[in-house]
PDBQT receptor file of N, H, CA, C and O in Angstrom, charges set to zero:
ATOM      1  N   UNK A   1     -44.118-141.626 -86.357  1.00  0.00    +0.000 N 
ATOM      2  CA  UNK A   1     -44.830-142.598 -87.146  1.00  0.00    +0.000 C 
ATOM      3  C   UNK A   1     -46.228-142.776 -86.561  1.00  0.00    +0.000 C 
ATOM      4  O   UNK A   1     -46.446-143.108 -85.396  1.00  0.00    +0.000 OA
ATOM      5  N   UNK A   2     -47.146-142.524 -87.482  1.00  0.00    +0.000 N 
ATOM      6  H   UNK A   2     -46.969-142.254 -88.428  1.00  0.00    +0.000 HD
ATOM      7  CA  UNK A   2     -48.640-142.790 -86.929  1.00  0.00    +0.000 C 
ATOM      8  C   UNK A   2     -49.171-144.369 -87.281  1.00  0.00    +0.000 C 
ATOM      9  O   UNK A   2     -49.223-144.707 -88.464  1.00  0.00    +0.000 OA
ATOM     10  N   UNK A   3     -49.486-145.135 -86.420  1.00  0.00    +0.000 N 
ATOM     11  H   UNK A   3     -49.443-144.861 -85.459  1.00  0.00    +0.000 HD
ATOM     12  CA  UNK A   3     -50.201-146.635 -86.737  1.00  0.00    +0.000 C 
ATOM     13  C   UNK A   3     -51.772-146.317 -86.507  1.00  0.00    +0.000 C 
ATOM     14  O   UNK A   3     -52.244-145.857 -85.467  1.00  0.00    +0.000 OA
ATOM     15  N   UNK A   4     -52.421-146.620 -87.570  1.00  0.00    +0.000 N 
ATOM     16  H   UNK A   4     -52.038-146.993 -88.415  1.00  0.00    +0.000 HD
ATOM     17  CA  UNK A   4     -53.756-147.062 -87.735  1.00  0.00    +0.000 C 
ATOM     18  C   UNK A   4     -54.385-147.778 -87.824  1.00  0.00    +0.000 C 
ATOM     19  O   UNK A   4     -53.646-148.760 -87.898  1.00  0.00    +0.000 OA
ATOM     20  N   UNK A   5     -55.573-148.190 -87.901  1.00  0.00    +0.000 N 
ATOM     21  H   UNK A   5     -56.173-147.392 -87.841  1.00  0.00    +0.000 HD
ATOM     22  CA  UNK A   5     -56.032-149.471 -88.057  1.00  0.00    +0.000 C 
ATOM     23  C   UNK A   5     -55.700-150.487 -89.490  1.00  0.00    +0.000 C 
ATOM     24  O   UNK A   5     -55.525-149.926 -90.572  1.00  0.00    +0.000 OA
ATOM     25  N   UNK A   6     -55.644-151.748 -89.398  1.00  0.00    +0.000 N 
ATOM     26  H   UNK A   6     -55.785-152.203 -88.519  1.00  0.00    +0.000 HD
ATOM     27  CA  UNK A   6     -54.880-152.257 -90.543  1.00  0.00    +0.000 C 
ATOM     28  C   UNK A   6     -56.160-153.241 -91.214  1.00  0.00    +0.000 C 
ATOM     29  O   UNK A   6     -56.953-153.971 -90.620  1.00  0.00    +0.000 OA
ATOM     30  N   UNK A   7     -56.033-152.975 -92.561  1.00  0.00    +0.000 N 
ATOM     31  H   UNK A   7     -55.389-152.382 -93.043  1.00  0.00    +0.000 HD
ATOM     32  CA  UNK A   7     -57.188-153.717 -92.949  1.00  0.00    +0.000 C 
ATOM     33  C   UNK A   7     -56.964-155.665 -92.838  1.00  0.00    +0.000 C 
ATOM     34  O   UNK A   7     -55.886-156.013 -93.319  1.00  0.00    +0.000 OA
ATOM     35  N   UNK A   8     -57.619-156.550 -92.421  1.00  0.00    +0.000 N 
ATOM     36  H   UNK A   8     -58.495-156.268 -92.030  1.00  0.00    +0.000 HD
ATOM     37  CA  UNK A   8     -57.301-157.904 -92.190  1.00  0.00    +0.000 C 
ATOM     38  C   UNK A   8     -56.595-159.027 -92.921  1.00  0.00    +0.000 C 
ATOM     39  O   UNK A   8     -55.988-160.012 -92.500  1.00  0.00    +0.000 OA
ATOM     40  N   UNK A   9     -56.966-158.395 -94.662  1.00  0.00    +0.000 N 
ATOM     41  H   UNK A   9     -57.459-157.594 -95.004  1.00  0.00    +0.000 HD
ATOM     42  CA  UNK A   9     -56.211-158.925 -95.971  1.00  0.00    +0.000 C 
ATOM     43  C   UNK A   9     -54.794-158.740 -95.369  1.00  0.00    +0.000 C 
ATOM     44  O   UNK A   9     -54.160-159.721 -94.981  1.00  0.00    +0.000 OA
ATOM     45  N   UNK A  10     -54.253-157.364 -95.283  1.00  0.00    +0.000 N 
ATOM     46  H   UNK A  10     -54.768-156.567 -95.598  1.00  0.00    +0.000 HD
ATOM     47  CA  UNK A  10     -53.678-157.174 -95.140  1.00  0.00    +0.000 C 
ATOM     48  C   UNK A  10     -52.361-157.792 -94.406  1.00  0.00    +0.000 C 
ATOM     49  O   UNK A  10     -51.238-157.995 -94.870  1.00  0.00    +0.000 OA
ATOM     50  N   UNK A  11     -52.851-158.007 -93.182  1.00  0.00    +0.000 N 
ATOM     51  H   UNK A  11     -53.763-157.842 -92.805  1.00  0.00    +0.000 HD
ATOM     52  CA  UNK A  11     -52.543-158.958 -91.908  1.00  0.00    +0.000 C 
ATOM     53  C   UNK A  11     -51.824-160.250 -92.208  1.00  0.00    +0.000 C 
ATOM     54  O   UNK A  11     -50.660-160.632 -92.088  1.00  0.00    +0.000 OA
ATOM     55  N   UNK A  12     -53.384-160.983 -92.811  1.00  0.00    +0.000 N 
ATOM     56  H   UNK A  12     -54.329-160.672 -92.909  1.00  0.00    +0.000 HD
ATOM     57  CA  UNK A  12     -53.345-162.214 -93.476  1.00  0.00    +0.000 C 
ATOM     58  C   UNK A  12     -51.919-162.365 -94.584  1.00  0.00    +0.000 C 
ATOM     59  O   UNK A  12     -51.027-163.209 -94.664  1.00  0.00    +0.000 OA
ATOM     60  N   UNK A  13     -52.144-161.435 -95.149  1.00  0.00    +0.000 N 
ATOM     61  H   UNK A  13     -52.869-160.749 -95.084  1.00  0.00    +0.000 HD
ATOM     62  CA  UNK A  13     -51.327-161.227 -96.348  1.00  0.00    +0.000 C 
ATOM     63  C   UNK A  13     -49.462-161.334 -95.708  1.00  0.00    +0.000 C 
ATOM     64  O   UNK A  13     -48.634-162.034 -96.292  1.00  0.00    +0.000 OA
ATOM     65  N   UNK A  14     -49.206-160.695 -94.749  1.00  0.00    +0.000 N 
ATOM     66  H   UNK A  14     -49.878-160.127 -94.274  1.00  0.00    +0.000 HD
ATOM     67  CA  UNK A  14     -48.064-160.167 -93.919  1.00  0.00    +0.000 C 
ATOM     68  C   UNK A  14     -47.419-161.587 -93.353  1.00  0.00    +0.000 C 
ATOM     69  O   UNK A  14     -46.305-162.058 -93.584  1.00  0.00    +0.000 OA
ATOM     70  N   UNK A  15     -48.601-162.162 -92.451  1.00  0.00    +0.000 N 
ATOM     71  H   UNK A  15     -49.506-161.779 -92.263  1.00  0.00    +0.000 HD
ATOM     72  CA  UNK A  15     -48.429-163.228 -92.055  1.00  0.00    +0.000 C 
ATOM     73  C   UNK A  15     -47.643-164.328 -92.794  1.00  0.00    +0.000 C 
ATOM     74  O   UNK A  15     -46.517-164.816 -92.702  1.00  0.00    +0.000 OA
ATOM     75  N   UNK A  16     -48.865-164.523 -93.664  1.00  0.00    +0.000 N 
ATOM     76  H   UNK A  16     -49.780-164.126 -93.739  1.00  0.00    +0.000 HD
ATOM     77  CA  UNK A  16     -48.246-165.863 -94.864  1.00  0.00    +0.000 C 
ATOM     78  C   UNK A  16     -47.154-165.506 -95.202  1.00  0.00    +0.000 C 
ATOM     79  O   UNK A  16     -46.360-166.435 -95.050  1.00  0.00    +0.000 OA
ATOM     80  N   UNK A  17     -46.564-164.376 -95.698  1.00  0.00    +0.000 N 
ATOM     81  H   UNK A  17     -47.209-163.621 -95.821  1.00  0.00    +0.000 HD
ATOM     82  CA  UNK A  17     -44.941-164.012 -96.651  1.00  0.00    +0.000 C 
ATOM     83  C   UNK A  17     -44.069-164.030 -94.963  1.00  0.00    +0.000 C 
ATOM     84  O   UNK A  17     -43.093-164.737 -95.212  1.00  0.00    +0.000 OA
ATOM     85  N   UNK A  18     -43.980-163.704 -93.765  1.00  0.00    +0.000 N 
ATOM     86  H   UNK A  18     -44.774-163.130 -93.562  1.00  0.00    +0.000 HD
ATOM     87  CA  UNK A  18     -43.188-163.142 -93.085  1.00  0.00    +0.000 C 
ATOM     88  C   UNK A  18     -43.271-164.607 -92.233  1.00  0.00    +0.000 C 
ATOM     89  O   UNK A  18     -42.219-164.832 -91.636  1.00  0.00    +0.000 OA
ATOM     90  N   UNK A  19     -43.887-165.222 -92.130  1.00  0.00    +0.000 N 
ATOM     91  H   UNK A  19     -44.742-165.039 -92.616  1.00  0.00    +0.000 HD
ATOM     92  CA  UNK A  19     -44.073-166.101 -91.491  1.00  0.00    +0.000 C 
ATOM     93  C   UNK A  19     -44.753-167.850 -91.596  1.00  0.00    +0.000 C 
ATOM     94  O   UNK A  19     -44.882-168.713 -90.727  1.00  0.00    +0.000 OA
ATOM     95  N   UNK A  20     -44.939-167.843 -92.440  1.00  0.00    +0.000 N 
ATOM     96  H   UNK A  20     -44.834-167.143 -93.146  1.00  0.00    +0.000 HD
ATOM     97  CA  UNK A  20     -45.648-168.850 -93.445  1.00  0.00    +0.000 C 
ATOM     98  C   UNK A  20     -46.708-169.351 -92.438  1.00  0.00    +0.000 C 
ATOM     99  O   UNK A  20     -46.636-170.552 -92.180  1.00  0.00    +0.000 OA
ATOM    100  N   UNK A  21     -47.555-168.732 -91.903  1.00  0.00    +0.000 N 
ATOM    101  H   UNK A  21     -47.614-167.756 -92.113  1.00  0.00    +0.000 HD
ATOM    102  CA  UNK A  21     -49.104-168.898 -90.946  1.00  0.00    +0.000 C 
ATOM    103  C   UNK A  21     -50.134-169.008 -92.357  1.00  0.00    +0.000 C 
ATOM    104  O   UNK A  21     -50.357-168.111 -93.170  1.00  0.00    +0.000 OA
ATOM    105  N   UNK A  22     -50.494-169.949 -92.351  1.00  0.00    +0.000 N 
ATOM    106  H   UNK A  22     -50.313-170.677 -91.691  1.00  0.00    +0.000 HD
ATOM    107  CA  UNK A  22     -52.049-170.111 -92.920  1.00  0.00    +0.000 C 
ATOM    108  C   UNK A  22     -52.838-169.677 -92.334  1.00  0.00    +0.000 C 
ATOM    109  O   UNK A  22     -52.947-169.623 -91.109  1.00  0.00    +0.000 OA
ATOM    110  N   UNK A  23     -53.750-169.167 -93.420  1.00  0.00    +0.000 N 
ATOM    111  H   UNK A  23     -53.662-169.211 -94.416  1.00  0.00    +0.000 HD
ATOM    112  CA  UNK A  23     -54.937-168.961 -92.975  1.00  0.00    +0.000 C 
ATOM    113  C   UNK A  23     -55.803-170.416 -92.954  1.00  0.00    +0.000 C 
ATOM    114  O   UNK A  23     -55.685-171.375 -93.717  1.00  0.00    +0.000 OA
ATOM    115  N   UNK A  24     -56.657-170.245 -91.875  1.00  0.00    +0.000 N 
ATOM    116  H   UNK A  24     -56.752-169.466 -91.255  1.00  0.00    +0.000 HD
ATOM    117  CA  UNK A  24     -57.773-171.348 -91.884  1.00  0.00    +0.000 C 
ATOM    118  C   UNK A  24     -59.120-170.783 -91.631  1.00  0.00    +0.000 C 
ATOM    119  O   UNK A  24     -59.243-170.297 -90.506  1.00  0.00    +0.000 OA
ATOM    120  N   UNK A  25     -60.094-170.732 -92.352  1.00  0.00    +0.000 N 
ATOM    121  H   UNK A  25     -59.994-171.126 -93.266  1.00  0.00    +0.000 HD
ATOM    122  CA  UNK A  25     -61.565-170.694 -91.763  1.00  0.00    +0.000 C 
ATOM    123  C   UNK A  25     -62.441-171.357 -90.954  1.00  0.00    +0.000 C 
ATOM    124  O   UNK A  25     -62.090-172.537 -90.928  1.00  0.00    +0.000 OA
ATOM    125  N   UNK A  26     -63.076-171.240 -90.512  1.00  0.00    +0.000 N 
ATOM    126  H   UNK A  26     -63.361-170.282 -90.532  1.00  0.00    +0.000 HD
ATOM    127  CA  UNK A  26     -64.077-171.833 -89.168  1.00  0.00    +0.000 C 
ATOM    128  C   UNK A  26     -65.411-171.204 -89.267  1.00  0.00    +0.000 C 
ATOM    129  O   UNK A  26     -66.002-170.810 -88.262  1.00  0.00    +0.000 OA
ATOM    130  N   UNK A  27     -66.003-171.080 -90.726  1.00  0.00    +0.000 N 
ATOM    131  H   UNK A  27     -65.522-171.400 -91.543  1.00  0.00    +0.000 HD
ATOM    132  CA  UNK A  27     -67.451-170.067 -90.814  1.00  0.00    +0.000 C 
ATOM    133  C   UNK A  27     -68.472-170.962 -89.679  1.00  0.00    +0.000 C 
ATOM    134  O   UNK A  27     -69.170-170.185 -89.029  1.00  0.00    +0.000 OA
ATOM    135  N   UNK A  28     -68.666-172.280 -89.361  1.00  0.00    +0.000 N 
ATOM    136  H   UNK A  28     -68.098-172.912 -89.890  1.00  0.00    +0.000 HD
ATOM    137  CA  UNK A  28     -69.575-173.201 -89.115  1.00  0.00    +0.000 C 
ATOM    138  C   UNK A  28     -69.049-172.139 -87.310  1.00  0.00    +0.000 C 
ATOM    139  O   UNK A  28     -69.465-170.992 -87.146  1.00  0.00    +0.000 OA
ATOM    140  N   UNK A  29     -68.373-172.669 -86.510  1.00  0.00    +0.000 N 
ATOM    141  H   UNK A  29     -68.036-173.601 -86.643  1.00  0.00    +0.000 HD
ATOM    142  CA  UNK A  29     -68.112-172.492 -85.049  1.00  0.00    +0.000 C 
ATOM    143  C   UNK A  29     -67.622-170.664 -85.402  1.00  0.00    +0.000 C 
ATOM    144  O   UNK A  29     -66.763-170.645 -84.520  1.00  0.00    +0.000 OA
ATOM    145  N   UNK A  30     -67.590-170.019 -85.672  1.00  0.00    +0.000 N 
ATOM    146  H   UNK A  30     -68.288-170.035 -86.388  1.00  0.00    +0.000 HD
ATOM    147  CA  UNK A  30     -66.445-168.801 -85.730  1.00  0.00    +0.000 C 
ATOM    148  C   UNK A  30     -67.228-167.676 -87.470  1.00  0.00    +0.000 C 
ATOM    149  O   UNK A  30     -66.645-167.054 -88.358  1.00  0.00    +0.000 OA
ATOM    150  N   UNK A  31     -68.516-167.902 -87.227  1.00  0.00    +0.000 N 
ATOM    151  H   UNK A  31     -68.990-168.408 -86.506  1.00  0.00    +0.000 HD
ATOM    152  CA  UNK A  31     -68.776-166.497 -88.645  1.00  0.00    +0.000 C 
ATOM    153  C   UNK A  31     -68.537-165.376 -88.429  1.00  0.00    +0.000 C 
ATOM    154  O   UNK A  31     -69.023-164.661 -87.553  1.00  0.00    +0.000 OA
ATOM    155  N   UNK A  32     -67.543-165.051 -89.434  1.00  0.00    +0.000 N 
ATOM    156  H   UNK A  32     -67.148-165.632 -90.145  1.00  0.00    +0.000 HD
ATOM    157  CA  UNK A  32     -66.614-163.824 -89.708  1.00  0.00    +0.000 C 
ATOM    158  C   UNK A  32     -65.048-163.410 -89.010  1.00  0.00    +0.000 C 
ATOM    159  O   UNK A  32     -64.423-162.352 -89.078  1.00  0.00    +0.000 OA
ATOM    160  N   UNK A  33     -64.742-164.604 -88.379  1.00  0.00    +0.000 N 
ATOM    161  H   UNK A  33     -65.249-165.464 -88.324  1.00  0.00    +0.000 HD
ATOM    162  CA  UNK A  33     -63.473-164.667 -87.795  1.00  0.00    +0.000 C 
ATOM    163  C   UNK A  33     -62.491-165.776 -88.661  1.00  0.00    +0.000 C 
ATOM    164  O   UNK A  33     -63.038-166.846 -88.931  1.00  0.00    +0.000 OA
ATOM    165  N   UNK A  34     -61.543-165.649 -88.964  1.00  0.00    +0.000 N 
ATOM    166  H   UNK A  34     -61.099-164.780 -88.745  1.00  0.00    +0.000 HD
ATOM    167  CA  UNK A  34     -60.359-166.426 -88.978  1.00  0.00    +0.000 C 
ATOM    168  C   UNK A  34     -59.542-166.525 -88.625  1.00  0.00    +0.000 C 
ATOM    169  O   UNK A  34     -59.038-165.464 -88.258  1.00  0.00    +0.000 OA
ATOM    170  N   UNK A  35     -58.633-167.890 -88.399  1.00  0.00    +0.000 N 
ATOM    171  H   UNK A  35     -59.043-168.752 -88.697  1.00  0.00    +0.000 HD
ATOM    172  CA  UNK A  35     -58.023-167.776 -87.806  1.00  0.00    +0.000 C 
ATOM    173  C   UNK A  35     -56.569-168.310 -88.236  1.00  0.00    +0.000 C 
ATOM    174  O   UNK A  35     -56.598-169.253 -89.027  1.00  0.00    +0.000 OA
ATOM    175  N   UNK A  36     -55.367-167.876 -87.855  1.00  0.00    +0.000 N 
ATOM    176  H   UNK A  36     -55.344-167.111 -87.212  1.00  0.00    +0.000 HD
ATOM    177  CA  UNK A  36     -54.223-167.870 -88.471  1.00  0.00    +0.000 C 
ATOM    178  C   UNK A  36     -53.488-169.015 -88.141  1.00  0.00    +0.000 C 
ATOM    179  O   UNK A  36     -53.301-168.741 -86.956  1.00  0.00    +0.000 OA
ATOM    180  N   UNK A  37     -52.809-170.328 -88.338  1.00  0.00    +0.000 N 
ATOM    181  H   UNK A  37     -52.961-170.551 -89.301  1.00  0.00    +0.000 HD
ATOM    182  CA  UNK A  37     -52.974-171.268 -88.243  1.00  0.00    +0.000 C 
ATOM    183  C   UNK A  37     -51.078-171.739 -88.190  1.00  0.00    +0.000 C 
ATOM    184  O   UNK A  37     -50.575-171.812 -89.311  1.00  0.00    +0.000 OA
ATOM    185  N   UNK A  38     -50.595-171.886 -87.586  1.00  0.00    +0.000 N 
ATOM    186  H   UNK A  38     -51.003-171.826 -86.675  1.00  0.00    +0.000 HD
ATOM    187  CA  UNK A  38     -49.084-172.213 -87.832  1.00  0.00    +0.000 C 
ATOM    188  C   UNK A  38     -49.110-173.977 -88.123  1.00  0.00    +0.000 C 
ATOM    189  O   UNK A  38     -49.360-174.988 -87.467  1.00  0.00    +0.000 OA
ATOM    190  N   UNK A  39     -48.683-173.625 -89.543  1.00  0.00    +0.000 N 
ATOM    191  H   UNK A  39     -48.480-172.803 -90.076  1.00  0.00    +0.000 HD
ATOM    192  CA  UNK A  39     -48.407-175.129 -90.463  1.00  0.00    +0.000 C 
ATOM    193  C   UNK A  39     -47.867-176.426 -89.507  1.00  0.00    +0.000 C 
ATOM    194  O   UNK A  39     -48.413-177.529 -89.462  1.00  0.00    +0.000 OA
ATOM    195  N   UNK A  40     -47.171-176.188 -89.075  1.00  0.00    +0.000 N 
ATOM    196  H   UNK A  40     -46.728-175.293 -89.112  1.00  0.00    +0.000 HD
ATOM    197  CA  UNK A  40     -46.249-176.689 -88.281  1.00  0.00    +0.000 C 
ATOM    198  C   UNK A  40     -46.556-177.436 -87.350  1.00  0.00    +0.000 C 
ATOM    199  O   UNK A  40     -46.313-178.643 -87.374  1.00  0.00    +0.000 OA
ATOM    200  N   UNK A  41     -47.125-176.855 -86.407  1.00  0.00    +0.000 N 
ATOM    201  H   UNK A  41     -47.322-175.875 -86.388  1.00  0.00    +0.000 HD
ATOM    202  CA  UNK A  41     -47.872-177.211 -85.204  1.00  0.00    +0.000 C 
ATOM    203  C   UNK A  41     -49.142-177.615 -85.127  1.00  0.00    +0.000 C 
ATOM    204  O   UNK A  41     -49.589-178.472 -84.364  1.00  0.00    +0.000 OA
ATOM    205  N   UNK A  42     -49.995-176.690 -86.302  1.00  0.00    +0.000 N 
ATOM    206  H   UNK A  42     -49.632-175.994 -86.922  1.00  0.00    +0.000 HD
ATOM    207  CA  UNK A  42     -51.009-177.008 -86.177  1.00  0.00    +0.000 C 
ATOM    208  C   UNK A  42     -51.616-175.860 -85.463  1.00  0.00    +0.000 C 
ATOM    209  O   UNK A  42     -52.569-175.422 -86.108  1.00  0.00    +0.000 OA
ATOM    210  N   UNK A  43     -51.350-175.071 -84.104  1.00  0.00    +0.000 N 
ATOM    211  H   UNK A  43     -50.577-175.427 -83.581  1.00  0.00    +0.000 HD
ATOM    212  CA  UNK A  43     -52.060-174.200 -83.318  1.00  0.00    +0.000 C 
ATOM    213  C   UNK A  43     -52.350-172.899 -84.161  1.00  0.00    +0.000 C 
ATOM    214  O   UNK A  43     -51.883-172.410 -85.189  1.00  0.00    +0.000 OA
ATOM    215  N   UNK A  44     -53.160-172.623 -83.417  1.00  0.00    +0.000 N 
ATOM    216  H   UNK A  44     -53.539-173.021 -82.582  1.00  0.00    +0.000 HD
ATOM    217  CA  UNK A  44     -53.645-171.241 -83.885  1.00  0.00    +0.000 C 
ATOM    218  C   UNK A  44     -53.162-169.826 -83.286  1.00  0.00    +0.000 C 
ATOM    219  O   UNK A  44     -53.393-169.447 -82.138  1.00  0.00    +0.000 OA
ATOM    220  N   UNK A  45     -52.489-169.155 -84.213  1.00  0.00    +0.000 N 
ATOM    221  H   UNK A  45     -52.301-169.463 -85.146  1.00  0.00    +0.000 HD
ATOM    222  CA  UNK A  45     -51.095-168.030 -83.816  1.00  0.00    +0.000 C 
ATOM    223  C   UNK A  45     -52.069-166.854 -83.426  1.00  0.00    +0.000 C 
ATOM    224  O   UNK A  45     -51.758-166.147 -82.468  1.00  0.00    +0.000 OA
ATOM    225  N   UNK A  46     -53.019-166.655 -83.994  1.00  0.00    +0.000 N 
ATOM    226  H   UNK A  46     -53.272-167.230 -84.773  1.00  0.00    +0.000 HD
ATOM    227  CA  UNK A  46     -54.265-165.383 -83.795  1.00  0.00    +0.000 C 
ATOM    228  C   UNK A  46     -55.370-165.820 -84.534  1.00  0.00    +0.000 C 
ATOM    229  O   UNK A  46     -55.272-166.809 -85.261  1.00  0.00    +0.000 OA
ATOM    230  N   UNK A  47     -56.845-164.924 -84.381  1.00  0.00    +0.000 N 
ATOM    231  H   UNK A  47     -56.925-164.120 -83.791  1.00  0.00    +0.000 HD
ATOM    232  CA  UNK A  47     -57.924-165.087 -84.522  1.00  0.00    +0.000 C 
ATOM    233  C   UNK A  47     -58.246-163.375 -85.126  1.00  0.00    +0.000 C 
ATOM    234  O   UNK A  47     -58.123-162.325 -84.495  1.00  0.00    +0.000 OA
ATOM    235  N   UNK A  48     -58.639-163.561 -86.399  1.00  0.00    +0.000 N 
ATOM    236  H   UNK A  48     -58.738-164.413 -86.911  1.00  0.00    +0.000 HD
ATOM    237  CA  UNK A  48     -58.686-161.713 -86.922  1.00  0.00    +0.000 C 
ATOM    238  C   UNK A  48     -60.613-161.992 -87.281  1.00  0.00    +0.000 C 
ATOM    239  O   UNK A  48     -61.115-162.941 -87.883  1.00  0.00    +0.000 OA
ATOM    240  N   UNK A  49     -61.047-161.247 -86.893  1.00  0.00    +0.000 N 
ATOM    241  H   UNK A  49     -60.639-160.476 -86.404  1.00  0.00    +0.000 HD
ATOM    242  CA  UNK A  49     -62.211-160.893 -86.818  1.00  0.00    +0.000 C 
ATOM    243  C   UNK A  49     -62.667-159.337 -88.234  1.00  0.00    +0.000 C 
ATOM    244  O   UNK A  49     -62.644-158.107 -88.284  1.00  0.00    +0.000 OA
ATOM    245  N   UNK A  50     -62.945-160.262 -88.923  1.00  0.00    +0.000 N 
ATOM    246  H   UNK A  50     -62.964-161.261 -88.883  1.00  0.00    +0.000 HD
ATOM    247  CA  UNK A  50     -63.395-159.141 -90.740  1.00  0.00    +0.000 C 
ATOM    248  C   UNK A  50     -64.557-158.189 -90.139  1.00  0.00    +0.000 C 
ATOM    249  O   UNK A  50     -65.114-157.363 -90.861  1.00  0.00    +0.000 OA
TER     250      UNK A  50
């Protein structure tokens, strides 16, 4: 099996269905990063950089 680079939709996309992580934006502190956000807690599970 070859792994390649994964496009970030993608990610995002994986996340929310497999795991119910929101996405949250931060353009003001963080342009062009987001970051993945567990509902729950509140913390931030990862940071994906577009």
């Amino acid at each position: 099996m070859t792994w390649g680079p994964m496009d970030p939709s993608d990610l995002v996309q994986y996340a929310e269905k497999a795991h119910h992580i929101q996405e949250h934006h931060r353009r003001d502190a963080f342009p062009g990063c987001i970051a993945l956000v567990n509902p729950d807690s509140e913390k931030w599970a990862a940071v994906v950089i577009r």
